[in-house]
C-alpha positions as CSV (number, residue, x, y, z in Angstrom):
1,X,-10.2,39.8,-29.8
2,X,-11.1,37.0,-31.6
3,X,-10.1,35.2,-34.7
4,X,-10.5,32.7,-37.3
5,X,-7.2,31.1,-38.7
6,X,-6.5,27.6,-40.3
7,X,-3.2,26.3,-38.9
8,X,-1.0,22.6,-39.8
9,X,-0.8,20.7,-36.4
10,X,3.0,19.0,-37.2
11,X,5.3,17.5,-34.6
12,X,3.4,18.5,-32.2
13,X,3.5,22.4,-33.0
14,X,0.8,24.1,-34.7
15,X,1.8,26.0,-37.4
16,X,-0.5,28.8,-38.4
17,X,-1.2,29.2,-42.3
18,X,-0.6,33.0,-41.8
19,X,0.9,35.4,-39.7
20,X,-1.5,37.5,-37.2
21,X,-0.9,40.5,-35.1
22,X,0.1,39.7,-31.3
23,X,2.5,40.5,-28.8
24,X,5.4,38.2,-28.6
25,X,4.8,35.9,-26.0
26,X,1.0,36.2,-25.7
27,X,-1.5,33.3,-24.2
28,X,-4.9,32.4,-26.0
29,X,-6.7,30.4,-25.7
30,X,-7.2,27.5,-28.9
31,X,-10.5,25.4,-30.2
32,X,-9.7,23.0,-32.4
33,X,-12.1,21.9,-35.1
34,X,-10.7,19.5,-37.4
35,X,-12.8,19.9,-41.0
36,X,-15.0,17.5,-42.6
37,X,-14.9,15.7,-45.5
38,X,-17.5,15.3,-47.4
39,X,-17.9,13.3,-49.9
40,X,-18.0,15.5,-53.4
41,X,-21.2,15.0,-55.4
42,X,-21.8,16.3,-59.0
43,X,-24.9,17.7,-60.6
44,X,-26.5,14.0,-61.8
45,X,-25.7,12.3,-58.6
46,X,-27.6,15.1,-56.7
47,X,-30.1,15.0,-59.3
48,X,-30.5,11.1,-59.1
49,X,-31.1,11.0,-54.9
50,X,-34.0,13.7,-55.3
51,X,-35.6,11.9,-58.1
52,X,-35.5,9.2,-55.7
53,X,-37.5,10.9,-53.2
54,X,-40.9,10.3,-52.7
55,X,-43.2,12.2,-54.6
56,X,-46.1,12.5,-51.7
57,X,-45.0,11.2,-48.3
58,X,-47.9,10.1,-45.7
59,X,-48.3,12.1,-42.7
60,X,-50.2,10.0,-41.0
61,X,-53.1,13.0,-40.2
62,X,-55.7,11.0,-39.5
63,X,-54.2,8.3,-37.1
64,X,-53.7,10.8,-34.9
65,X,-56.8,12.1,-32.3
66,X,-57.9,16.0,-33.3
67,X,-57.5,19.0,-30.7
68,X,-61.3,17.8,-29.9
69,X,-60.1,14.1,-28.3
70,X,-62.0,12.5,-31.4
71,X,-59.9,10.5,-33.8
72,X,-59.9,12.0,-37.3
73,X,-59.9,8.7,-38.5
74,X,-64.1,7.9,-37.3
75,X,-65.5,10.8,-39.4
């Protein structure tokens, strides 16, 4: 069986945010995974960083030689 369950880590015990079903005095087996915090954006500061993105971005196509061992850049 295998479950998801947020849990308090507090003087050195953690302490699960609800109860689950399991015999008393059962082993398992525990990966931690702290969350992340992210830093909250709203709608204009999302809006802002793609305006800011370039409109057309170079690929750089034809510095690089074709399937044919010719460099695209020579036609």
């Amino acid at each position: 069986m295998a479950i998801i369950i947020e849990a308090i880590y507090e003087q050195g015990v953690l302490r699960l945010s609800k109860p689950i079903s399991l015999p008393e005095g059962s082993h398992v087996e525990i990966i931690v995974i702290s969350p992340q915090r992210s830093e909250v954006k709203n709608s204009a500061q999302i809006l802002s960083e793609i305006a800011a993105l370039p409109i057309e971005g170079s690929t750089g196509q034809d510095r690089y030689p074709t399937s044919l061992g010719e460099d695209a850049s020579q036609k």
